[in-house]
C-alpha positions as CSV (number, residue, x, y, z in Angstrom):
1,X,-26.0,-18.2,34.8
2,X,-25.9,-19.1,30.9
3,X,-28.3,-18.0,28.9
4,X,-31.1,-20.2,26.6
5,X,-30.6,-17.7,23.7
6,X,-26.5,-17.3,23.9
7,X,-25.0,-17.4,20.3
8,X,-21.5,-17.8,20.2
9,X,-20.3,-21.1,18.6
10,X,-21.1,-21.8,14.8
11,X,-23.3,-24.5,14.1
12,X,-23.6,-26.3,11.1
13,X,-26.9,-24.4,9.8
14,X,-24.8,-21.1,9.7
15,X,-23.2,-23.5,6.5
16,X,-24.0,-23.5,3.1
17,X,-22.4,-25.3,0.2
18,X,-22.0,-24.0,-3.1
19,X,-20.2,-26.2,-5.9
20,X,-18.5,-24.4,-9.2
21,X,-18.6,-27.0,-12.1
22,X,-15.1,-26.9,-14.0
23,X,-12.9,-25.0,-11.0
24,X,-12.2,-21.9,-10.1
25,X,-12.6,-19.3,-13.8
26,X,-14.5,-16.3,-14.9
27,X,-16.5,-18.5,-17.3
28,X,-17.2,-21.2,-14.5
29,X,-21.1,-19.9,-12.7
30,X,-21.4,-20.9,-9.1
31,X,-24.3,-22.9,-8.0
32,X,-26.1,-23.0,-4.6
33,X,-27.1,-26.2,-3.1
34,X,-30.5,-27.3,-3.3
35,X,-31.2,-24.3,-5.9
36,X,-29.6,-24.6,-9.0
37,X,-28.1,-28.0,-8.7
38,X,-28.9,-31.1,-6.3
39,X,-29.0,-30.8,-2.5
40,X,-25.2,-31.7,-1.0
41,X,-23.6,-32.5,2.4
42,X,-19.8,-32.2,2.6
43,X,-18.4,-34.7,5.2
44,X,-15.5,-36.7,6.2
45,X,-13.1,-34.2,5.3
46,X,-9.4,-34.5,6.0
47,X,-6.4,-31.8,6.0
48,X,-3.3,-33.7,6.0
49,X,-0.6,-31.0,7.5
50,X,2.1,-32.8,6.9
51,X,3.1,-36.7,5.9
52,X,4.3,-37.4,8.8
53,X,7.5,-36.6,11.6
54,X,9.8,-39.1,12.2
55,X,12.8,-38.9,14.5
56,X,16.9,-39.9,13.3
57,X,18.7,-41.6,15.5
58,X,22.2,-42.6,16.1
59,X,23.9,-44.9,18.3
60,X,24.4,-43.2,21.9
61,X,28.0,-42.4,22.0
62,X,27.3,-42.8,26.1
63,X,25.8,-45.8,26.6
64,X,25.5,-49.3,24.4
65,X,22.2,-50.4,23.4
66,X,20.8,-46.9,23.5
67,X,20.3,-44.4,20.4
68,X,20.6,-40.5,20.6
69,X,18.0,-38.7,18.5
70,X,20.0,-36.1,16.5
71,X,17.1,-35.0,13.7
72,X,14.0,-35.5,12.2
73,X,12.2,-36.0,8.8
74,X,9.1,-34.5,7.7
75,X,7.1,-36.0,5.0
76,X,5.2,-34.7,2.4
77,X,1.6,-34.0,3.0
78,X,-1.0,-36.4,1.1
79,X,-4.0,-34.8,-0.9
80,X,-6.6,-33.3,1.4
81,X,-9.8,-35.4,0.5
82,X,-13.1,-35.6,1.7
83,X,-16.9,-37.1,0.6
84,X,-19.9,-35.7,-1.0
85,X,-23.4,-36.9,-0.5
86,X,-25.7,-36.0,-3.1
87,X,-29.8,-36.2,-2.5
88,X,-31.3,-35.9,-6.0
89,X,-33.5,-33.4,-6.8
90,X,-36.3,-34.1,-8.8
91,X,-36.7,-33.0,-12.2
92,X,-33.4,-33.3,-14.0
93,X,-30.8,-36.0,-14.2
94,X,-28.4,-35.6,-11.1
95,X,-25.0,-34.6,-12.3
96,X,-23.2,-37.4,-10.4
97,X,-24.5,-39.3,-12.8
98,X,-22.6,-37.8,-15.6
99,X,-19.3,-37.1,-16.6
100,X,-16.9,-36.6,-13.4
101,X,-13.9,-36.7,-15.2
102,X,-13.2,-32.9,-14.7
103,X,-12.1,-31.2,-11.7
104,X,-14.7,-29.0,-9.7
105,X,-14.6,-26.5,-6.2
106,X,-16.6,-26.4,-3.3
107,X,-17.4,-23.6,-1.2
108,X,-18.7,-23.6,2.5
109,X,-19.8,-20.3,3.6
110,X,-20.2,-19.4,7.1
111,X,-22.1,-17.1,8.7
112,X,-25.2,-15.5,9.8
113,X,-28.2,-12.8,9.6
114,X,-27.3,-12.8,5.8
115,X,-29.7,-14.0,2.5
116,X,-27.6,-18.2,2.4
117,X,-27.9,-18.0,-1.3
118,X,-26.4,-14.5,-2.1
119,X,-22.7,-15.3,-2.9
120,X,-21.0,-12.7,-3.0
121,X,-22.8,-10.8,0.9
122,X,-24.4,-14.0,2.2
123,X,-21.5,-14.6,4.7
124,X,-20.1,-13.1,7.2
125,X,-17.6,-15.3,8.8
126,X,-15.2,-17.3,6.4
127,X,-15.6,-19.2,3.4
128,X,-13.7,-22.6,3.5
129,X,-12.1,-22.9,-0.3
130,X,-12.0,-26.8,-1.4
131,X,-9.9,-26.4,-4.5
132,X,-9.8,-28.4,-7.5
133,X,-11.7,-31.3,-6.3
134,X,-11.6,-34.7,-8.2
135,X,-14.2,-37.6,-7.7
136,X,-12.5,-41.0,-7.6
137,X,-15.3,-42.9,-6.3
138,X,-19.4,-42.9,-7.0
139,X,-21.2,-45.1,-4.3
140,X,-24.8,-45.5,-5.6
141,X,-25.9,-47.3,-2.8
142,X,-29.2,-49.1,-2.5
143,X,-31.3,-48.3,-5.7
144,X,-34.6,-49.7,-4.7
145,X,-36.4,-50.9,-1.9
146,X,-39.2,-53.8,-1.6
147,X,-40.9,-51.8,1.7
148,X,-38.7,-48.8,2.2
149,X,-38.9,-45.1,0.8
150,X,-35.8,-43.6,2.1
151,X,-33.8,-40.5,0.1
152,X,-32.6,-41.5,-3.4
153,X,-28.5,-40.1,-2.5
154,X,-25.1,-40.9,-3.7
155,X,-21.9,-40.4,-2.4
156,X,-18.8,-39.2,-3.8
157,X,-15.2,-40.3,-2.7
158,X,-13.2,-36.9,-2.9
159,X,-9.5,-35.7,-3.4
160,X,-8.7,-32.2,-3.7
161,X,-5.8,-29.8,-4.6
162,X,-5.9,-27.6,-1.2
163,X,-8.3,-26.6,1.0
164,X,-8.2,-22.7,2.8
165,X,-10.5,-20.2,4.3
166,X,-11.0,-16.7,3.3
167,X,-12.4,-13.8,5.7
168,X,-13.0,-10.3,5.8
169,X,-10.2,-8.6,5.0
170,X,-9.5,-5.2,7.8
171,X,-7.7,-2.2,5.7
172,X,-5.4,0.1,7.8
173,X,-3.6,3.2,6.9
174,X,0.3,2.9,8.0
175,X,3.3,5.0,7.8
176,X,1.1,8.3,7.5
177,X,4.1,10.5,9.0
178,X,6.6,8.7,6.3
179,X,4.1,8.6,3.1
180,X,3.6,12.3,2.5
181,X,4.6,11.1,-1.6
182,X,2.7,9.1,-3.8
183,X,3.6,5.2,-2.8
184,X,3.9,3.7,-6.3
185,X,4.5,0.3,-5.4
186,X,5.0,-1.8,-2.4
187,X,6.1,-5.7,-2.2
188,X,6.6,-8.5,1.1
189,X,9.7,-9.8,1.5
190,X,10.7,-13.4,0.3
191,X,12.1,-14.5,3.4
192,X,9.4,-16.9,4.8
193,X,10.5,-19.6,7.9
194,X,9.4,-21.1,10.9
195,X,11.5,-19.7,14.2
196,X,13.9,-22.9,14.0
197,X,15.5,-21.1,11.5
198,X,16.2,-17.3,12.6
199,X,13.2,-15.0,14.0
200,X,9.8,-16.6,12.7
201,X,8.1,-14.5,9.3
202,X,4.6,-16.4,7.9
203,X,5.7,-13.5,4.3
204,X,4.0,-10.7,5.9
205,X,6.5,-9.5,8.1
206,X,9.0,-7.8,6.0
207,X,7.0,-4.6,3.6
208,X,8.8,-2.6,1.7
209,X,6.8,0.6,0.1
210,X,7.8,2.9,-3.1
211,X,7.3,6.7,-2.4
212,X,7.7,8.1,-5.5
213,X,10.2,12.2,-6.4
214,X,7.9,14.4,-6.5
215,X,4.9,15.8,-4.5
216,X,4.1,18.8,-2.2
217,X,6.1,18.4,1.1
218,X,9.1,17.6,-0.1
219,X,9.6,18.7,-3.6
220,X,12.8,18.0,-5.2
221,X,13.9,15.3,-3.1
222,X,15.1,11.7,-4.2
223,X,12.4,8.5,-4.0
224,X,12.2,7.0,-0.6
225,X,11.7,3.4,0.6
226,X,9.6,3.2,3.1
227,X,10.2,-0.2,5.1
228,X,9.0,-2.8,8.0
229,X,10.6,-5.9,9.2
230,X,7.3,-6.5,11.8
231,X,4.5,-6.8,9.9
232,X,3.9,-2.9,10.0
233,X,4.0,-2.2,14.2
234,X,7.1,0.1,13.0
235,X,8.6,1.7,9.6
236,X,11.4,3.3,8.5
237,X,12.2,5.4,5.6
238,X,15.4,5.4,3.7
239,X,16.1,7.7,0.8
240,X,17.7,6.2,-2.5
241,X,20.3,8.6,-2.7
242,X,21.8,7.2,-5.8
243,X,18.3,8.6,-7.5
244,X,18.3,12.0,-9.0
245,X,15.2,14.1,-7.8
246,X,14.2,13.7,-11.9
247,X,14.0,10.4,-12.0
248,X,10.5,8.7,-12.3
249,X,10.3,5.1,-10.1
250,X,8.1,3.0,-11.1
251,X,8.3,-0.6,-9.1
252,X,9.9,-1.9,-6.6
253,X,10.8,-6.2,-6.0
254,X,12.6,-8.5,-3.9
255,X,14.9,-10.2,-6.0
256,X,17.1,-12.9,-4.6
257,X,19.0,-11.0,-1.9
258,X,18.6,-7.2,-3.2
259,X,15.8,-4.9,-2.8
260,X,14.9,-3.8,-6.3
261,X,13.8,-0.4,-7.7
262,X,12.8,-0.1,-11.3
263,X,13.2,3.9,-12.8
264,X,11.8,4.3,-16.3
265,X,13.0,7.4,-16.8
266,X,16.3,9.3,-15.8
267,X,18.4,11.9,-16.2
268,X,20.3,10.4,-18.8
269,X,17.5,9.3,-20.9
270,X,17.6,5.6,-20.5
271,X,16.1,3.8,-17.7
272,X,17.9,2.3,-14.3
273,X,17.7,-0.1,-12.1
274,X,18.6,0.7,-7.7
275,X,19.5,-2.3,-5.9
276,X,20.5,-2.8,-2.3
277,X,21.5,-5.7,-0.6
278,X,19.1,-7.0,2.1
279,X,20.7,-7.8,5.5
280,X,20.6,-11.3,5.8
281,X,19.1,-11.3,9.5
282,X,16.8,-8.6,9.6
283,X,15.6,-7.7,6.2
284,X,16.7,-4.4,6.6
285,X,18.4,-2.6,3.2
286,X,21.5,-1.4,3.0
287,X,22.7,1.7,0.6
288,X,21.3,1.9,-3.1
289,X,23.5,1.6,-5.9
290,X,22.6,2.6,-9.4
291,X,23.1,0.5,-12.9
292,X,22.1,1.3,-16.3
293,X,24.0,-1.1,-18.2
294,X,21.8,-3.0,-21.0
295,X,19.4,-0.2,-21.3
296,X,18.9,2.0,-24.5
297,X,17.8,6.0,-24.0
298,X,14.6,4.6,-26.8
299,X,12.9,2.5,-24.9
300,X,12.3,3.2,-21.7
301,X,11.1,0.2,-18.8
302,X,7.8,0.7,-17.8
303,X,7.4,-3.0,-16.0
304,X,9.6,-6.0,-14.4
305,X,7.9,-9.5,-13.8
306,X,10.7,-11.7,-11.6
307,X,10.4,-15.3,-12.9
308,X,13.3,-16.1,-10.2
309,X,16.8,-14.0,-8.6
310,X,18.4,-14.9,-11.9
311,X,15.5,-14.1,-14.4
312,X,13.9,-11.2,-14.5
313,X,11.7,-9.3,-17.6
314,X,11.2,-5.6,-17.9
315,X,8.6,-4.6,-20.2
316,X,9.9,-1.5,-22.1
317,X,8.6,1.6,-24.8
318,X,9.1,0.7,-28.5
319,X,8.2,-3.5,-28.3
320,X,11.5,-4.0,-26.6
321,X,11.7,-6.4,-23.7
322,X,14.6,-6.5,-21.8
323,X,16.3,-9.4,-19.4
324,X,18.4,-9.4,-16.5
325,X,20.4,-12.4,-15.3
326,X,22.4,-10.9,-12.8
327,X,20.2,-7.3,-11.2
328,X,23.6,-6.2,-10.2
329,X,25.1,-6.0,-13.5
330,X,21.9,-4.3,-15.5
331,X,20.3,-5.8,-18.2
332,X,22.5,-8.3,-20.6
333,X,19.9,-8.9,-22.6
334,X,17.1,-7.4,-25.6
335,X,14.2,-9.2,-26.9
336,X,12.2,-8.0,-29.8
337,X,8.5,-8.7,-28.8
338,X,6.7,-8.0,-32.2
339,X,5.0,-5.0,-31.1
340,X,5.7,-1.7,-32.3
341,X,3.9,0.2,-29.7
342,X,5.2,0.6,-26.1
343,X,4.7,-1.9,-23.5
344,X,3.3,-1.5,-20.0
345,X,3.1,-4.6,-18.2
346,X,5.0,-7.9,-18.3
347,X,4.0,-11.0,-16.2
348,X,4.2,-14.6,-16.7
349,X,3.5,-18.3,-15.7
350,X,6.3,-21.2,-15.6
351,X,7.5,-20.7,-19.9
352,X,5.0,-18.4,-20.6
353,X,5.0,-14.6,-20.7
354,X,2.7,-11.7,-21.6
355,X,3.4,-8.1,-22.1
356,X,0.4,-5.5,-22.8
357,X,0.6,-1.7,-23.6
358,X,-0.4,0.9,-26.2
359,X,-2.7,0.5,-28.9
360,X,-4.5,-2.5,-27.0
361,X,-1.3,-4.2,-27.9
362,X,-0.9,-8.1,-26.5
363,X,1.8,-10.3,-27.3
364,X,3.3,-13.9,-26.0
365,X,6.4,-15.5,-25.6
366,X,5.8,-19.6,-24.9
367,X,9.5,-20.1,-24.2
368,X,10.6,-18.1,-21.7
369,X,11.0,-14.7,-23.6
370,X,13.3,-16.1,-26.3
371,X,10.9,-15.2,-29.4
372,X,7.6,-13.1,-29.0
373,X,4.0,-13.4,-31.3
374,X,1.2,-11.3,-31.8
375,X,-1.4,-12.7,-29.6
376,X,-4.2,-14.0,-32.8
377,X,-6.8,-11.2,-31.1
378,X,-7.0,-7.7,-29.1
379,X,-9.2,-7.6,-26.3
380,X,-10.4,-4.1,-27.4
381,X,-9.4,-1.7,-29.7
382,X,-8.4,2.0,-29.5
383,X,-6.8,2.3,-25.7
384,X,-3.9,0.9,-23.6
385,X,-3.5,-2.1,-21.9
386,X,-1.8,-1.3,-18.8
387,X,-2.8,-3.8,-16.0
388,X,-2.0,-7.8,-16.0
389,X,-1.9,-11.1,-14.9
390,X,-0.8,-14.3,-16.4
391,X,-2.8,-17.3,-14.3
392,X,-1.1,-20.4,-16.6
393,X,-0.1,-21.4,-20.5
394,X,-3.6,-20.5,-21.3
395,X,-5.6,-18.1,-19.0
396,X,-4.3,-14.3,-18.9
397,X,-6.3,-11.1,-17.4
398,X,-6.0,-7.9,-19.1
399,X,-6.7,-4.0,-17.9
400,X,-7.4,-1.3,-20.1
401,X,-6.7,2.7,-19.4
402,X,-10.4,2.8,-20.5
403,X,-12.1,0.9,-18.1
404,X,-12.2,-2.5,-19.8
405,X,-11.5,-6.0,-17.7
406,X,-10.7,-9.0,-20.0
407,X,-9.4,-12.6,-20.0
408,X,-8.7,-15.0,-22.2
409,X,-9.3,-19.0,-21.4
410,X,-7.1,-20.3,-24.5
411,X,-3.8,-18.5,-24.5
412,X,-4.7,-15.1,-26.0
413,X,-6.5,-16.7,-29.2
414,X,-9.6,-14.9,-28.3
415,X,-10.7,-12.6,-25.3
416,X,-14.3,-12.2,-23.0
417,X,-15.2,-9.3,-21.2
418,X,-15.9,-9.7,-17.5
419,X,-18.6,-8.4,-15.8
420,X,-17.5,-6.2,-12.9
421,X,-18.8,-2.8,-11.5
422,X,-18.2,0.2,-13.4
423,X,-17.2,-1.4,-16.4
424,X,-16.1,0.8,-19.4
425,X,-15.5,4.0,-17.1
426,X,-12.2,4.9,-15.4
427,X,-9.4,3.0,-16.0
428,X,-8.3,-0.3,-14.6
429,X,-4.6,0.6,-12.7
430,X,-3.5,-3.3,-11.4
431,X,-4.8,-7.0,-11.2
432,X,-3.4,-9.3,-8.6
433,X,-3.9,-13.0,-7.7
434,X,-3.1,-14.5,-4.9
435,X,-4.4,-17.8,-6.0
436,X,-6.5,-19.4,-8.8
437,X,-9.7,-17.9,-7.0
438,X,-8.5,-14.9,-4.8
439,X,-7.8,-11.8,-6.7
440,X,-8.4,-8.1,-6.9
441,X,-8.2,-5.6,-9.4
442,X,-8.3,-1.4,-9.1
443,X,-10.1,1.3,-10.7
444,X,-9.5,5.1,-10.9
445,X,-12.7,6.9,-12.1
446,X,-13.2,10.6,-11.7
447,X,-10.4,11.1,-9.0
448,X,-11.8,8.3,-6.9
449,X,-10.0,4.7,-6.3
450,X,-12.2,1.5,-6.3
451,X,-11.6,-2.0,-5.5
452,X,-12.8,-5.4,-6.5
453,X,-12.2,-8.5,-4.9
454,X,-13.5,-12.3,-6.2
455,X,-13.0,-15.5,-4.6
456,X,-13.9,-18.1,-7.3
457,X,-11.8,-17.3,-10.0
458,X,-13.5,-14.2,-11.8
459,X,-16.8,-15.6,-12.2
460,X,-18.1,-13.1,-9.7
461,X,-16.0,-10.1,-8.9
462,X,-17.8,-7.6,-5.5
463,X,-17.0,-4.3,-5.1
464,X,-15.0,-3.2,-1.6
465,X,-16.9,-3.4,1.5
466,X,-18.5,-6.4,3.9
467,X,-18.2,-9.2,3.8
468,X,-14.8,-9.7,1.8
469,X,-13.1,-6.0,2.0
470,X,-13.2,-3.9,5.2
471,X,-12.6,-0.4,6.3
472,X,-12.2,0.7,2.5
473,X,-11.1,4.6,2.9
474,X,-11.7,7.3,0.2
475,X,-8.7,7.9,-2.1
476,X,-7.7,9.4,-5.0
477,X,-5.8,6.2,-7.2
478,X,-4.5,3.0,-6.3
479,X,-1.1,2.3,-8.3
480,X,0.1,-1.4,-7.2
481,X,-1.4,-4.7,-4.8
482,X,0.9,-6.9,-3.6
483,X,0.5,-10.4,-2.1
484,X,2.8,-12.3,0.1
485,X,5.1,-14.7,-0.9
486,X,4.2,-18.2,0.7
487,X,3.6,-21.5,-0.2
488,X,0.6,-21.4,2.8
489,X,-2.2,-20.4,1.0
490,X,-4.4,-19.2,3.7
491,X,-1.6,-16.2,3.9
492,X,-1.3,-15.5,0.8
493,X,-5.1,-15.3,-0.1
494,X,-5.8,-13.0,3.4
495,X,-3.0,-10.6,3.3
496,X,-2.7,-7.9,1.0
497,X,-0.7,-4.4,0.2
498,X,-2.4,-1.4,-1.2
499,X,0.1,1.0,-3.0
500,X,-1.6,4.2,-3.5
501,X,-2.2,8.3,-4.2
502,X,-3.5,9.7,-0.8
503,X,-6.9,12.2,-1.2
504,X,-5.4,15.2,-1.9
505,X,-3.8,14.3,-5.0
506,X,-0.2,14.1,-3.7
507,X,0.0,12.5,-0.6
508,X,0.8,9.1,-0.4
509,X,-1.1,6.2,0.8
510,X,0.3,3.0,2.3
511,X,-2.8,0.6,3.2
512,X,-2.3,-3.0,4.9
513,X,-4.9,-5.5,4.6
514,X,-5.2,-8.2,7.2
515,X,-8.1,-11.2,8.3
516,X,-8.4,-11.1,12.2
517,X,-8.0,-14.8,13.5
518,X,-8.9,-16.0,17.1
């Protein structure tokens, strides 16, 4: 017979709310209800999925009077929105009293047997993600009372960006028997549809990993891409035999139709790019051809952010930035960036680029690449930039080979250093966001790979482990995340691809990162 004590069904004191003044951003603190700002109740909240189906009909061709339903519409979802009571605390003005005009997040941990106000370990279920709120209506309510003394509270109408949960993410090794090189880089496939349209893929089902020349094991062979088309239950490796066993890969992208590998250096002294067409049904990639058309033997690429199938920036050795408007044909294109050192890393947002590299070198283009400038301040000084994220027109993140994590809140004009584990030590190999609050970033230090995970926008970043990343292994170097493509943001921000150098030092390391769902 049931038991008095069972304990299987969240209730809503597992819950606490925490709101983050501003939005999601590294300079944004997070504040726990009833602590450090008022007491609040989140209610009333709504998740429209979609505006609406509706049915098109024709005339039935069999019978008069009657219609034949040959399609449907579907509508564009309305903002998710939601209300907000606020009980004032005393001893300060309440802060729905003030100024509202600026966006803000929410966040409703879940959980249990955990410290409610710790942050970053106080959870151990989810934590539901209300994103860029906006308060359109303050109700105030009854201010006094002849014979009453009920709660002074307020309540806030509320309409939001998106709302999405985040979990613990499970790490698995996969593809041990087909990873015996480094795995440089790894991407998902584009291809993202519901089964109406061909076999069903949420963005996770096609991988596609980057083992690199050289190594012990198979010395002398070319690079090797090793792929899945179902979500990592099976892989296959392919060998890009138009890659010399010299040849140093560096990256690896879906662009358009072709799978994409970047080569900095070659035999011939210039860089290349490998390309093979994807099959159409099954994701599957056919044989590599080789281009080198566009590049010059003095500045080799380093780096290639995809803007879209027909624009895509490498980030080369001596300033140069190249662009590609057709992968197939090369690079038709050469950009002077401003920088005389070599860059490492290209990224960028809508118009705006970024490219980072040697001598803490940063520079940005605000037009799509066309003309480059000197961003007005270095991060640091003395080291190489080599990891980086552009987030929009204004906020950029920056890793050094040193150690350091930056970003900038006002377009590279000036830079803050964020506070994350092990600061200063190691070096900083890759940053990733999956969306204005979930990202990660790597370390190497002393032969050992770490990773960071935050969930508000950098304001807090926690090192691997419960509740956010699980079953963290120990590793020699991670070289490359990657995130799904998907305009569902619950896949995007709980699915993740760890490229990376296995514990010996040669082997490779292909780990998948997954939230278990019931």
């Amino acid at each position: 017979m049931p038991k008095i004590s069972a304990d299987e069904i969240l209730t809503q004191q597992n819950k606490r709310l925490f709101i983050q003044f501003g939005g999601p951003g590294a300079a944004n603190a997070v504040k726990y209800s009833g602590k450090d700002t008022q007491y609040i109740s989140l209610g009333g909240v709504s998740k429209p999925l979609s505006g609406g189906i509706s049915a098109i009909n024709v005339p039935d061709p069999n019978r008069f009077g009657n219609f034949k339903q040959v399609g449907r519409t579907r509508d564009a979802a309305d903002f998710p929105s939601a209300s907000l009571e606020v009980m004032q605390k005393k001893g300060a003005m309440p802060f729905q009293l003030g100024d509202m005009s600026c966006p803000f997040n929410i966040y409703e941990v879940a959980g249990q047997c955990k410290t409610p106000s710790d942050w970053t370990t106080g959870w151990t279920d989810y934590v539901q993600i209300y994103s860029f709120v906006e308060a359109t209506d303050l109700d105030l309510g009854d201010r006094t009372s002849f014979d009453g003394d009920d709660a002074d509270s307020n309540n806030l109408s509320l309409t939001m960006d998106k709302i999405y949960a985040v979990g613990g993410i499970a790490l698995g090794a996969y593809a041990d028997s087909l990873v015996n090189r480094s795995v440089v880089d790894a991407c998902y496939g584009s291809m993202v549809q519901c089964g109406n349209c061909g076999p069903a893929n949420d963005g996770t089902k096609r991988i596609y990993a980057l083992c690199t020349t050289s190594g012990s094991g198979s010395p002398g062979l070319p690079a090797t891409v090793v792929y899945s088309l179902d979500s990592g239950s099976s892989f296959t490796s392919v060998a890009i035999t138009s890659m010399g066993s010299t040849e140093a890969p560096v990256q690896i992208e879906v662009v358009g139709s072709y799978l994409v590998v970047l080569v900095s250096s070659s035999t011939s002294s210039m860089s290349a790019i490998h390309y093979a067409t994807l099959n159409s049904d099954t994701g599957a990639p056919g044989t590599f051809t080789k281009t080198q058309t566009g590049f010059t033997a003095s500045a080799y690429a380093n780096s290639m952010y995809v803007a879209n199938a027909r624009e895509i920036y490498f980030a080369a050795d001596n300033g140069t930035v190249y662009k590609s408007s057709d992968i197939t044909s090369g690079v038709d294109r050469t950009l002077t960036s401003t920088q005389s050192g070599n860059l490492k890393r290209i990224h960028g947002s809508e118009n705006v680029l970024f490219a980072c590299g040697t001598s803490d070198s940063v520079c940005k283009s605000v037009n799509r690449g066309e003309t480059w400038a000197a961003c007005a301040t270095s991060p640091t000084s003395g080291t190489t930039l080599q990891a980086l994220q552009v987030m929009s027109r204004d906020v950029a993140w920056v890793g050094s080979a040193a150690g350091g994590l930056y970003y900038s809140l006002n377009g590279g004009a000036t830079w803050n250093t964020s506070s994350i584990g092990n600061s200063l030590t190691g070096a900083i190999t890759d940053i990733k966001f999956a969306t204005d609050e979930v990202g990660y970033v790597s370390r190497t230090l002393s032969s050992t790979a770490y990773m960071y995970s935050t969930w508000n926008g950098g304001a807090n970043w926690v090192a691997s482990g419960a509740p956010r990343i699980l079953n963290f292994p120990v590793f020699d170097a991670i070289n490359r995340f990657a995130i799904p493509i998907d305009s569902d943001t619950t896949v995007a921000a709980n699915n993740i691809l760890i490229a990376a150098l296995g514990g010996d030092g040669t082997d490779g390391l292909l780990l998948i990162g997954k939230v278990a769902t019931l």
